[in-house]
NULUM-187507 format. One record per residue: x, y, z of N, C-alpha, C, O, CB in turn; residue in three letters; residue number from 1. Coordinates in steps of 0.1 Angstrom, whole numbers, plus 5000, padded with zeros to 4 digits. Glycine has a CB too. Example, Ala and Ser with C-alpha at 12.3 -4.5 7.8 and 13.67 -1.06 7.14 Angstrom:
((5132, 4943, 5078), (5123, 4955, 5078), (5132, 4967, 5078), (5142, 4967, 5085), (5113, 4955, 5090), ALA, 1);
((5128, 4978, 5071), (5137, 4989, 5071), (5129, 5000, 5079), (5134, 5011, 5080), (5141, 4994, 5057), SER, 2);
***
This chain:
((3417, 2097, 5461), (3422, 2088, 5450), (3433, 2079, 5456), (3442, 2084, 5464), (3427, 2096, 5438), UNK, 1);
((3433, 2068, 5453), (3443, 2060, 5456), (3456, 2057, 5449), (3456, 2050, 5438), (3437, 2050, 5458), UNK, 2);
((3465, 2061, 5454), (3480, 2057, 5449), (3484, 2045, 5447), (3481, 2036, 5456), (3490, 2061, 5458), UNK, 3);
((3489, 2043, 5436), (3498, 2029, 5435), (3504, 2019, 5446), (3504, 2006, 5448), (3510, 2032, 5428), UNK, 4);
((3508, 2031, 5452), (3510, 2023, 5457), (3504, 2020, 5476), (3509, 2013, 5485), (3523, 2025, 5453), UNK, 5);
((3496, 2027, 5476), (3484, 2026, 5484), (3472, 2008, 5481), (3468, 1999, 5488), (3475, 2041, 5477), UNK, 6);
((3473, 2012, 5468), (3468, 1996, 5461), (3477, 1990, 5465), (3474, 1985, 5476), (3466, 1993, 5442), UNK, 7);
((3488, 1987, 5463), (3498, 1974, 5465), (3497, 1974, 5480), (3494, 1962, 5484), (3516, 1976, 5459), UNK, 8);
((3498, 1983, 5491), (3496, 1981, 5504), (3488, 1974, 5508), (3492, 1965, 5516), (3495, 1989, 5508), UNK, 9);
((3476, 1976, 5505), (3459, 1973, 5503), (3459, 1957, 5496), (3449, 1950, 5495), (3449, 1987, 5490), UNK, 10);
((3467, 1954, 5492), (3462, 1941, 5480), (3476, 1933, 5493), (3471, 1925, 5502), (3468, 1942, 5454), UNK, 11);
((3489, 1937, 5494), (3496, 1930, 5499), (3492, 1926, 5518), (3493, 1914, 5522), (3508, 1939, 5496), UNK, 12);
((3487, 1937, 5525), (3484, 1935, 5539), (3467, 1933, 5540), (3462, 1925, 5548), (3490, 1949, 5547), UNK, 13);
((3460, 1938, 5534), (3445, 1934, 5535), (3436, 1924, 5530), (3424, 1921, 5531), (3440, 1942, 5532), UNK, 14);
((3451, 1917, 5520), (3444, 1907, 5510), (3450, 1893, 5510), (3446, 1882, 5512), (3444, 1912, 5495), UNK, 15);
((3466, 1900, 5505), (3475, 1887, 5503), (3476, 1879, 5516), (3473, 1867, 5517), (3490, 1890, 5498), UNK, 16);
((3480, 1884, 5522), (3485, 1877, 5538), (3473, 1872, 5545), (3472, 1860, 5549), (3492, 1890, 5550), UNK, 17);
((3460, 1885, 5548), (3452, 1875, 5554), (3445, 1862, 5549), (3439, 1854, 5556), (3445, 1882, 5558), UNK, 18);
((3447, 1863, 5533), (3441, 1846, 5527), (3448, 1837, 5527), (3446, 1825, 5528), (3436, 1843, 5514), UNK, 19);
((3462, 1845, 5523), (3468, 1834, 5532), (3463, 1821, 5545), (3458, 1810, 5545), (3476, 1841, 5537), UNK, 20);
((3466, 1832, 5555), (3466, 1830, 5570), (3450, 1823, 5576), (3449, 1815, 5585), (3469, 1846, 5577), UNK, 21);
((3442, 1827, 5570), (3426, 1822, 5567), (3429, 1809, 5567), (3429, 1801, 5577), (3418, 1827, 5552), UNK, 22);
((3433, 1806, 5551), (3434, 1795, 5546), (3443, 1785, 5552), (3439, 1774, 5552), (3437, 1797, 5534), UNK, 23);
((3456, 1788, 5559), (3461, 1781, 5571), (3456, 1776, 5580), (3457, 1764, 5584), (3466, 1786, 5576), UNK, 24);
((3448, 1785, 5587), (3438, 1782, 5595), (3427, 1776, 5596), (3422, 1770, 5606), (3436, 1788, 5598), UNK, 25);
((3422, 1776, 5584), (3410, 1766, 5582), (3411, 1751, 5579), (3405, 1741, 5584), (3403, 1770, 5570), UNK, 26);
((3420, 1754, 5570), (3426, 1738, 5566), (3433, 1731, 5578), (3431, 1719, 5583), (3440, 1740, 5554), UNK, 27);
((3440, 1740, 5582), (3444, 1730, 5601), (3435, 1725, 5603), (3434, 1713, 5602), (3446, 1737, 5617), UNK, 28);
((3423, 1737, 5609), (3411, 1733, 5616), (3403, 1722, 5610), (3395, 1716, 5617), (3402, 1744, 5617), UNK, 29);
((3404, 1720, 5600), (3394, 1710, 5590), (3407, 1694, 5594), (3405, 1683, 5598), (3394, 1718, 5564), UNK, 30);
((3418, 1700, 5591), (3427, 1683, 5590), (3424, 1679, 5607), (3421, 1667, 5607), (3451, 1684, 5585), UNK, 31);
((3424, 1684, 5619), (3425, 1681, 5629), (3411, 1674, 5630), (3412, 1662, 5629), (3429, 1691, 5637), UNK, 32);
((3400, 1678, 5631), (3384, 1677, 5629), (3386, 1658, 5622), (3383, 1648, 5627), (3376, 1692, 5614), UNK, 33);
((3391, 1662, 5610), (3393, 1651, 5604), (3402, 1639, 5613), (3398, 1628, 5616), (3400, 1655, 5591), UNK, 34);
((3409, 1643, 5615), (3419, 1632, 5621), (3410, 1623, 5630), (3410, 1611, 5632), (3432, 1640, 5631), UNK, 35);
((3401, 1633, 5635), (3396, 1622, 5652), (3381, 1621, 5643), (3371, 1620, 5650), (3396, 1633, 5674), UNK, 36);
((3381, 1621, 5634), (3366, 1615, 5623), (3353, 1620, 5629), (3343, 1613, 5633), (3364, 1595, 5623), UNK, 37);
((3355, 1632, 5630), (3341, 1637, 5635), (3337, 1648, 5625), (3346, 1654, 5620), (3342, 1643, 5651), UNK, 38);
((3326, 1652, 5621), (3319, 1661, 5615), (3328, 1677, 5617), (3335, 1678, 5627), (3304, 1660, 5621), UNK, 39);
((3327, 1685, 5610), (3330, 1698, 5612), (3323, 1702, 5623), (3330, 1706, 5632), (3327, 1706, 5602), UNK, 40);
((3307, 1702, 5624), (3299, 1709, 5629), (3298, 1705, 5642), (3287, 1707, 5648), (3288, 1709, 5622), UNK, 41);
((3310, 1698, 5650), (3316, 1692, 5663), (3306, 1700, 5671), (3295, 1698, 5676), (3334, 1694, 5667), UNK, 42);
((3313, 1711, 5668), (3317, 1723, 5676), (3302, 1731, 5680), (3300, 1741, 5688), (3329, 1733, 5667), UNK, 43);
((3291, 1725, 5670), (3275, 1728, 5677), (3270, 1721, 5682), (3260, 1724, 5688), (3265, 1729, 5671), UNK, 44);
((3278, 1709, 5684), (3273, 1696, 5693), (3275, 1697, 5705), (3265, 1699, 5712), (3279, 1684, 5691), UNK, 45);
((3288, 1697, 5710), (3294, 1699, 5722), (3309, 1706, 5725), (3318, 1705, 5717), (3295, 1687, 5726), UNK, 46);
((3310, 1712, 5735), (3320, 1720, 5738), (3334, 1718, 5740), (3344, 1725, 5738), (3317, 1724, 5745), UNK, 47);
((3332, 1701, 5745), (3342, 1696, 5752), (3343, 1679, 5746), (3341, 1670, 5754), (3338, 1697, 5769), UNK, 48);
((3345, 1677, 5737), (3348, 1663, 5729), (3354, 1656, 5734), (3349, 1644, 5734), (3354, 1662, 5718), UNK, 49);
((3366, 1658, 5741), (3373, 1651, 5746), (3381, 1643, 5739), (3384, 1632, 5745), (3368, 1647, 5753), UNK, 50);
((3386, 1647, 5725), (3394, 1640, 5720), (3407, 1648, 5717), (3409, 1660, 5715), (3387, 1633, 5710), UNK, 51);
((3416, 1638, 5716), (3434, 1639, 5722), (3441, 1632, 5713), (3438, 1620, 5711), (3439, 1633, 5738), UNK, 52);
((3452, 1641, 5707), (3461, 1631, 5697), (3471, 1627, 5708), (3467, 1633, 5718), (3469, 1639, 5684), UNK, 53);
((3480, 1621, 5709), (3491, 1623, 5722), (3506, 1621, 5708), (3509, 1612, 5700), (3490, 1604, 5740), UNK, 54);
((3511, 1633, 5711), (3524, 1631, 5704), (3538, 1634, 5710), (3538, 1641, 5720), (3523, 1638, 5694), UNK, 55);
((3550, 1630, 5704), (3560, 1629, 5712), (3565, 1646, 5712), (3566, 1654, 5703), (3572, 1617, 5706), UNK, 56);
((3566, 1646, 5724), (3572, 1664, 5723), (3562, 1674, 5735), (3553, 1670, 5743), (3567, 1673, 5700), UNK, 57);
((3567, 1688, 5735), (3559, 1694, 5740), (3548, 1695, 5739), (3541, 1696, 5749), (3561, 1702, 5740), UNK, 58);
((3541, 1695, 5728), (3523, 1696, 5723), (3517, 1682, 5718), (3521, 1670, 5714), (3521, 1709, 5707), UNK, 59);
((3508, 1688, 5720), (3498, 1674, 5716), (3484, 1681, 5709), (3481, 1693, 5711), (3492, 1664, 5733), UNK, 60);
((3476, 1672, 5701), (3468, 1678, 5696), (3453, 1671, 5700), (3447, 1661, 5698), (3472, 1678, 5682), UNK, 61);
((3450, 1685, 5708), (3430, 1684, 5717), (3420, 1692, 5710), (3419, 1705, 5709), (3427, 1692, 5736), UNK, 62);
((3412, 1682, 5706), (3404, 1696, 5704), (3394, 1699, 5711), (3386, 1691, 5716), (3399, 1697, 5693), UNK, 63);
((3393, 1715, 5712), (3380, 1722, 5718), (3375, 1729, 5712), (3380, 1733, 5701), (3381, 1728, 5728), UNK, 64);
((3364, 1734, 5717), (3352, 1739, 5709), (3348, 1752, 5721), (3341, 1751, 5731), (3338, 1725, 5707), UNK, 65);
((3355, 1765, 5718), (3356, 1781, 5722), (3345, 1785, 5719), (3343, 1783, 5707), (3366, 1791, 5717), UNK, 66);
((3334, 1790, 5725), (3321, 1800, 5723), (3326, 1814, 5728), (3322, 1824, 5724), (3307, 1794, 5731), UNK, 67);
((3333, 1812, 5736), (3340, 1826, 5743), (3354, 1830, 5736), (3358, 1824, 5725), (3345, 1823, 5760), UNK, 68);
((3361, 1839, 5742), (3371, 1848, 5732), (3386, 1841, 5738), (3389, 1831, 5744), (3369, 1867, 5735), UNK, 69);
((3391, 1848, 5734), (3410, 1844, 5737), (3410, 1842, 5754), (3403, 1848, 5762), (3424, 1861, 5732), UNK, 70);
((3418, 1832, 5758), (3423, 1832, 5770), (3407, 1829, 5778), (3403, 1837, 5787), (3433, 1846, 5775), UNK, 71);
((3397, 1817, 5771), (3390, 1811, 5777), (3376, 1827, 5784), (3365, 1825, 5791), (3402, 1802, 5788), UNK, 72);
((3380, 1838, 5780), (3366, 1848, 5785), (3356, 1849, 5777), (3354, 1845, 5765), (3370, 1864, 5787), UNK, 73);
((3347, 1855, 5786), (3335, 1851, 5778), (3327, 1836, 5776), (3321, 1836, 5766), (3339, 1855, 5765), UNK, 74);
((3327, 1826, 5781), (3327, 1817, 5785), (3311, 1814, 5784), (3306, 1825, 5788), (3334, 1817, 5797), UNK, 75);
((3302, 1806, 5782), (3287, 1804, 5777), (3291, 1806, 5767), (3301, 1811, 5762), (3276, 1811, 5781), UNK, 76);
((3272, 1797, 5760), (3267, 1796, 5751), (3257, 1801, 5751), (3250, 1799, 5761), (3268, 1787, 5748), UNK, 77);
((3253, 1810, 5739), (3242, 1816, 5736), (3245, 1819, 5719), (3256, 1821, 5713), (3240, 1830, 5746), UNK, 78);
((3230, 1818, 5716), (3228, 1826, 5704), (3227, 1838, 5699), (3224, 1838, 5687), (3222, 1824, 5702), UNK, 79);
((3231, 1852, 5708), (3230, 1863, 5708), (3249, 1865, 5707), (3256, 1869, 5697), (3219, 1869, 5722), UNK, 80);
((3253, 1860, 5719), (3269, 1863, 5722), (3275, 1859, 5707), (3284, 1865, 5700), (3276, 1852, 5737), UNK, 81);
((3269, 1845, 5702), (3276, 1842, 5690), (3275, 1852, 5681), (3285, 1860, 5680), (3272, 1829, 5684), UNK, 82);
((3267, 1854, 5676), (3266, 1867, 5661), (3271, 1882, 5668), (3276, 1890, 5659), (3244, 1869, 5653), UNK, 83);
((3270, 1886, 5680), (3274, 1902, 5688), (3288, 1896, 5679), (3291, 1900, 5668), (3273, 1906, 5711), UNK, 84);
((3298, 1884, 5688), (3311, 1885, 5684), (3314, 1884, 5673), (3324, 1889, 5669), (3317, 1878, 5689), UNK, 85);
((3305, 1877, 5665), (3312, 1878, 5647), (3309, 1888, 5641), (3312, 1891, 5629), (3308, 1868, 5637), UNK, 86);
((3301, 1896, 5650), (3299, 1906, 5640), (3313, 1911, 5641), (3322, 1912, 5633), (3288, 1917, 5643), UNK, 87);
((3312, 1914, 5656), (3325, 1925, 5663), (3337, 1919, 5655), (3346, 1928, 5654), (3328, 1924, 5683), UNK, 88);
((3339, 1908, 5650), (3352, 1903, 5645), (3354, 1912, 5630), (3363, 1920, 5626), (3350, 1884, 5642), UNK, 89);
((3344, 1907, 5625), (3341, 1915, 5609), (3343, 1928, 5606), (3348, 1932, 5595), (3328, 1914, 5606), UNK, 90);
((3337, 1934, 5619), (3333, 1950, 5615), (3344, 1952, 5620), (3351, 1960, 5613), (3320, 1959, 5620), UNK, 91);
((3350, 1947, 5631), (3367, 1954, 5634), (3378, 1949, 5627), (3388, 1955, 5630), (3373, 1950, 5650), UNK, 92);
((3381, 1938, 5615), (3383, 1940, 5605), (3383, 1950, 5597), (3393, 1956, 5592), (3379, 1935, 5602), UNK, 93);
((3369, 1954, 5595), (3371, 1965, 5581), (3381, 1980, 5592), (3391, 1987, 5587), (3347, 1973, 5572), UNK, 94);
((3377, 1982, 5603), (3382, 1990, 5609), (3397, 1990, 5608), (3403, 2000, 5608), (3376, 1990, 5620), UNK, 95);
((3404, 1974, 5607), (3417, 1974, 5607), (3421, 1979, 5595), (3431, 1985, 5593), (3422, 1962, 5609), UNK, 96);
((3411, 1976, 5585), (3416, 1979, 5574), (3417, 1994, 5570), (3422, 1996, 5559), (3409, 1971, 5566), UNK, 97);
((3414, 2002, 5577), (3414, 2010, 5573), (3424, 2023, 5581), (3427, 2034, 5577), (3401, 2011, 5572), UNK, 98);
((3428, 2016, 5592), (3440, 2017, 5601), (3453, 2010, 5594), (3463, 2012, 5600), (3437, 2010, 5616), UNK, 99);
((3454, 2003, 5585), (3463, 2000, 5577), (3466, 2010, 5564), (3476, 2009, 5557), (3461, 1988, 5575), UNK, 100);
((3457, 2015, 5563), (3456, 2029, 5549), (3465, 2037, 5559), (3476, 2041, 5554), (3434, 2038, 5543), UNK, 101);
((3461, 2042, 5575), (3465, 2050, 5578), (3482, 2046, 5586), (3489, 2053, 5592), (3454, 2056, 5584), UNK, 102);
((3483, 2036, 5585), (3499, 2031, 5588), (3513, 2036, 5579), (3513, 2033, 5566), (3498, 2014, 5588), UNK, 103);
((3525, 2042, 5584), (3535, 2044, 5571), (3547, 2033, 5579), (3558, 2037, 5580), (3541, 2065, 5567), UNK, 104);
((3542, 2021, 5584), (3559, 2014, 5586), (3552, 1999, 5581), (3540, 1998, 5581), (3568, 2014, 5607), UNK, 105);
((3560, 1990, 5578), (3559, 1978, 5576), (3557, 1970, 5588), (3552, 1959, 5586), (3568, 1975, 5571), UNK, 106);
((3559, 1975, 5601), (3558, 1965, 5609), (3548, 1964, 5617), (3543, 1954, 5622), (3567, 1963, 5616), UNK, 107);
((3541, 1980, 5618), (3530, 1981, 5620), (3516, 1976, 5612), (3506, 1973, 5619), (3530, 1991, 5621), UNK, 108);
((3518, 1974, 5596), (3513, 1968, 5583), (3514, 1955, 5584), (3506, 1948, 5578), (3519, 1973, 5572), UNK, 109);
((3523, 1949, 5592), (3522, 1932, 5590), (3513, 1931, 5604), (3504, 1923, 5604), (3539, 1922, 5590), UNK, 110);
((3517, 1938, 5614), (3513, 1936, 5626), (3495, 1936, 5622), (3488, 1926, 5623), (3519, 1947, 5637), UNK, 111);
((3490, 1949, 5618), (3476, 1945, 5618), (3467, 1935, 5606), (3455, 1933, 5605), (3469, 1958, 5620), UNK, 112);
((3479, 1930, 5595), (3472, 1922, 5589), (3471, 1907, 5597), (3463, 1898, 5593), (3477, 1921, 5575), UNK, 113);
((3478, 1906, 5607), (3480, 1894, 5611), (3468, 1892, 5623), (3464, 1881, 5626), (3496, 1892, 5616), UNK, 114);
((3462, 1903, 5629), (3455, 1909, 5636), (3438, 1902, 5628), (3429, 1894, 5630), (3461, 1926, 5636), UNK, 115);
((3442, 1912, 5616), (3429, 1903, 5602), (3424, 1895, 5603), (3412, 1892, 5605), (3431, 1897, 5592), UNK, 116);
((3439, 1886, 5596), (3436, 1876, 5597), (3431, 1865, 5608), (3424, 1855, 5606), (3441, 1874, 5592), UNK, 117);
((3437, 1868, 5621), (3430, 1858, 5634), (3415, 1862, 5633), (3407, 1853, 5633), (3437, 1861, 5653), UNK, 118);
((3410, 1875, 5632), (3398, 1879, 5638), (3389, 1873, 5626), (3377, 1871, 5628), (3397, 1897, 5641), UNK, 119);
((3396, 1869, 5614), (3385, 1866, 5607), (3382, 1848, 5607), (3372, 1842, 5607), (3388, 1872, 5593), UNK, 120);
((3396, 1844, 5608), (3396, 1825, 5611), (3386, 1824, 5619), (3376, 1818, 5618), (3410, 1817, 5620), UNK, 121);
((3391, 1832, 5629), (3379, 1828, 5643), (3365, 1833, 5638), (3355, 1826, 5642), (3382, 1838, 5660), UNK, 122);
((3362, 1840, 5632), (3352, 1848, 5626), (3341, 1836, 5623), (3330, 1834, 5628), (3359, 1857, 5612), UNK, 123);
((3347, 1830, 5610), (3341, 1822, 5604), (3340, 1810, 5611), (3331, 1804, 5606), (3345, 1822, 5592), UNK, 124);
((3345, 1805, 5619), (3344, 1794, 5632), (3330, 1793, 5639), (3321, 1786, 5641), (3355, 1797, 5643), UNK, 125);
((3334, 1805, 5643), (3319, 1810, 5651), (3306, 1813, 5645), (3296, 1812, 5652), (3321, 1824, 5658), UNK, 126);
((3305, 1818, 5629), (3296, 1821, 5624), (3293, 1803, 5612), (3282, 1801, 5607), (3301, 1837, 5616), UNK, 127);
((3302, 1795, 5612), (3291, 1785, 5608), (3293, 1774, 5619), (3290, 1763, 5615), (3293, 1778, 5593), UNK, 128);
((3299, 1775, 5633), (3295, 1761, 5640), (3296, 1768, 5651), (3301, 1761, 5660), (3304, 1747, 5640), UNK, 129);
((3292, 1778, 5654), (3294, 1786, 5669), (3297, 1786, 5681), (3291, 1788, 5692), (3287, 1787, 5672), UNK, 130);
((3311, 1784, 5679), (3324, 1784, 5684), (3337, 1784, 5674), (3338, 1785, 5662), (3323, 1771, 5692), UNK, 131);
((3346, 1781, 5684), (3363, 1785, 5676), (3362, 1771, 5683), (3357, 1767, 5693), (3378, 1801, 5681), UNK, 132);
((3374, 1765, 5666), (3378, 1751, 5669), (3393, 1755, 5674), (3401, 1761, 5667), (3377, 1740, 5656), UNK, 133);
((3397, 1750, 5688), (3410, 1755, 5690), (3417, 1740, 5695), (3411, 1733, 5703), (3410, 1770, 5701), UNK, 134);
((3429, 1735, 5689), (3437, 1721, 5689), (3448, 1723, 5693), (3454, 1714, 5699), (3439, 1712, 5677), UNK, 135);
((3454, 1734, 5693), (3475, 1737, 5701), (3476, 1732, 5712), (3476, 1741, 5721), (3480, 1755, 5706), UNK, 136);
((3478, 1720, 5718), (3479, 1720, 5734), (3491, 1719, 5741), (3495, 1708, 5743), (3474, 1709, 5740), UNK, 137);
((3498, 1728, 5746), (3509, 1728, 5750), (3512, 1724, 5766), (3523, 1724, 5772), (3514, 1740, 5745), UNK, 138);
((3499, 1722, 5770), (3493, 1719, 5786), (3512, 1709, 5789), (3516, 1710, 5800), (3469, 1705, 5786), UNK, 139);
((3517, 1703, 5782), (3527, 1695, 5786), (3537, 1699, 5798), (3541, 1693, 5808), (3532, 1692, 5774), UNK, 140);
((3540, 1714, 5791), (3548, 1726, 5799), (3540, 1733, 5801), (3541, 1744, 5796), (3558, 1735, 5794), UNK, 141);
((3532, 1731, 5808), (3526, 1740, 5819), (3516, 1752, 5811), (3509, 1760, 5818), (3540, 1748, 5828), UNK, 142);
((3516, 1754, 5796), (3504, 1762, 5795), (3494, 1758, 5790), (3495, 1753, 5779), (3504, 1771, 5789), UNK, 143);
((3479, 1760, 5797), (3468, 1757, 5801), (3458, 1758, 5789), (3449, 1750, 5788), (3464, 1765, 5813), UNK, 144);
((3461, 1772, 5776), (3451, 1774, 5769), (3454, 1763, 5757), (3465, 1760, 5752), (3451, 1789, 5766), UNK, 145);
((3442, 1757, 5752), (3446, 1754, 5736), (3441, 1764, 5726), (3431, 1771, 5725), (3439, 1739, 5731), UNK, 146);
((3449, 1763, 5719), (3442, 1778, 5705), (3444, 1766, 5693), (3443, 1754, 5693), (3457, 1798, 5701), UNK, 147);
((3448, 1778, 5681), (3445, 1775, 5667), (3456, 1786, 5661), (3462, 1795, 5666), (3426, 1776, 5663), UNK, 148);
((3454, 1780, 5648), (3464, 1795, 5635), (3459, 1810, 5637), (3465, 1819, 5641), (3458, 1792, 5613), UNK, 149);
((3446, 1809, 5634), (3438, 1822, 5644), (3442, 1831, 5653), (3443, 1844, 5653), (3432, 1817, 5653), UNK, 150);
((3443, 1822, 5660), (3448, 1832, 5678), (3465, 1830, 5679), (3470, 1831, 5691), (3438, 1822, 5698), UNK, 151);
((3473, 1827, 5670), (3487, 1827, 5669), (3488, 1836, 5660), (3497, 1845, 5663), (3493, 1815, 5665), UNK, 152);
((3482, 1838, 5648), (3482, 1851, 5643), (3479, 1864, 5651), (3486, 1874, 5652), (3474, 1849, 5634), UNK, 153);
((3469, 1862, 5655), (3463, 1877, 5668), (3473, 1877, 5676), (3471, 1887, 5683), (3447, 1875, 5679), UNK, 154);
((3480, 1873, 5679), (3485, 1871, 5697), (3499, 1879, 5687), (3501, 1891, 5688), (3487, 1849, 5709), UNK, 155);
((3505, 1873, 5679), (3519, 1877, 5668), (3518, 1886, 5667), (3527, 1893, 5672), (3522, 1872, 5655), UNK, 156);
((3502, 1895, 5658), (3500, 1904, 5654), (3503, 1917, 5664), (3509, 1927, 5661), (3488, 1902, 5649), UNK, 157);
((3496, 1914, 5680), (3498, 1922, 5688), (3506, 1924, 5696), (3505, 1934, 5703), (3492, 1923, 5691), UNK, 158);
((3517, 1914, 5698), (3529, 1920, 5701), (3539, 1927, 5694), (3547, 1935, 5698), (3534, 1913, 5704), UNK, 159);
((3536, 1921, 5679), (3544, 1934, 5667), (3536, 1946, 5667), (3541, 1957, 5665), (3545, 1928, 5649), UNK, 160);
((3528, 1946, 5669), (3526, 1958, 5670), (3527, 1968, 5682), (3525, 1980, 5682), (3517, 1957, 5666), UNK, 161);
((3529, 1961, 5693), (3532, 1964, 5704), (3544, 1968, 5702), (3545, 1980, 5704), (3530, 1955, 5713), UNK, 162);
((3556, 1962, 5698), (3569, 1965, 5693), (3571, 1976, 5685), (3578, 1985, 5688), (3573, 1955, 5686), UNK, 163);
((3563, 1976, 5672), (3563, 1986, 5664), (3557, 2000, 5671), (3560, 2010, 5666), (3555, 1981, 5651), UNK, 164);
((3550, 2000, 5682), (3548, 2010, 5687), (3559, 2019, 5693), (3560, 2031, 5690), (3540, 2007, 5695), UNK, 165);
((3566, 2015, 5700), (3579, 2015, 5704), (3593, 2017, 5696), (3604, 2018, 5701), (3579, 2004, 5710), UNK, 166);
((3590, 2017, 5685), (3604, 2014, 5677), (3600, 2028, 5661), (3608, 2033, 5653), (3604, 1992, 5670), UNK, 167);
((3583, 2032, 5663), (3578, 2046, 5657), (3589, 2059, 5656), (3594, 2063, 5666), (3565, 2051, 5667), UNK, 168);
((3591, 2064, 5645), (3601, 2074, 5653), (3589, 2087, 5661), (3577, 2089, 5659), (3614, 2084, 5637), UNK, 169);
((3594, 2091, 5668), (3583, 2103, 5677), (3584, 2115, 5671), (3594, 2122, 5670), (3588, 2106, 5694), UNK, 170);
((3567, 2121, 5666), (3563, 2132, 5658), (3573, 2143, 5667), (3577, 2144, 5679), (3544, 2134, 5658), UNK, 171);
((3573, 2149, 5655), (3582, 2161, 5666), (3573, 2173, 5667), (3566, 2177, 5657), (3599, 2168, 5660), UNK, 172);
((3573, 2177, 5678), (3566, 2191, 5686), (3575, 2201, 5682), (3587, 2200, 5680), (3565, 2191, 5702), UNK, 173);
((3565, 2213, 5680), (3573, 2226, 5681), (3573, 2230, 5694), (3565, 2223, 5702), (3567, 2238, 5672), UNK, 174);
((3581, 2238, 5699), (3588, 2244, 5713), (3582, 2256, 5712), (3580, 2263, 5702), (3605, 2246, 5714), UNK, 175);
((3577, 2259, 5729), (3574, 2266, 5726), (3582, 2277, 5736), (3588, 2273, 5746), (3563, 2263, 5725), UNK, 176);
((3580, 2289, 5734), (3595, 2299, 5744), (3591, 2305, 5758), (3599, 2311, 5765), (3601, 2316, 5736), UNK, 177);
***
């Protein structure tokens, strides 16, 4: 049976935050798409558009079209790799979700909703144009990848939780004589 406040956990980290964060991400992905007047469905066309906002500052906004996973792996196109990974996005979702039932700290609880939510942005990227639309370009200073809300969420998610691992208080052992 589920506790009250089990539900509020469940509604606050498995629900509230990641539609949030979804919805962040989609809507980026849709205004950027938009900006350079091309169809959503770019991203079944071609991989490499080659279109570039140029703005004043560190970043600029490119977009690309990811069939492969974070940090450019996985790399090809196929019709098998696309649905294996959305599945894998989906079903390791529900798996987070259920590693969040079994979490008792907050930072571990934000960490894997944030986790969620990237796996599912990208999720639905890949499952209607088969690829991740990714526009962040920070190539200005020197880093090479472009991402999206998505993979800023994931990447956040797993360093807090990387953190929160570390900051756990440690189960205590009995001694033994």
């Amino acid at each position: 049976m589920k506790t009250p406040e089990m539900k509020k956990t469940l509604l606050t980290y498995a629900v509230i935050i990641p539609v949030v964060l979804i919805i962040l991400d989609q809507w980026s992905k849709f205004a950027v798409v938009q900006s350079f007047d091309v169809p959503m469905s770019i991203c079944e066309q071609t991989l490499r558009p080659g279109l570039e906002h140029k703005i004043p500052g560190p970043m600029d906004i490119s977009l690309v079209c990811n069939p492969g996973i974070s940090w450019g792996m996985l790399q090809g196109d196929s019709p098998a790799k696309r649905w294996i990974l959305t599945a894998f996005a989906f079903i390791m979702s529900g798996v987070l979700v259920y590693a969040l039932t079994q979490s008792k700290d907050r930072l571990t609880k934000l960490s894997i909703a944030l986790i969620i939510s990237g796996a599912i942005g990208n999720g639905i990227d890949r499952a209607l144009y088969g690829a991740v639309t990714d526009f962040i370009n920070f190539s200005n200073i020197g880093f090479r990848w472009v991402f999206n809300v998505a993979d800023s969420a994931s990447t956040v998610g797993v360093v807090i939780l990387i953190i929160a691992s570390f900051l756990a208080p440690k189960p205590e052992t009995e001694e033994t004589p």
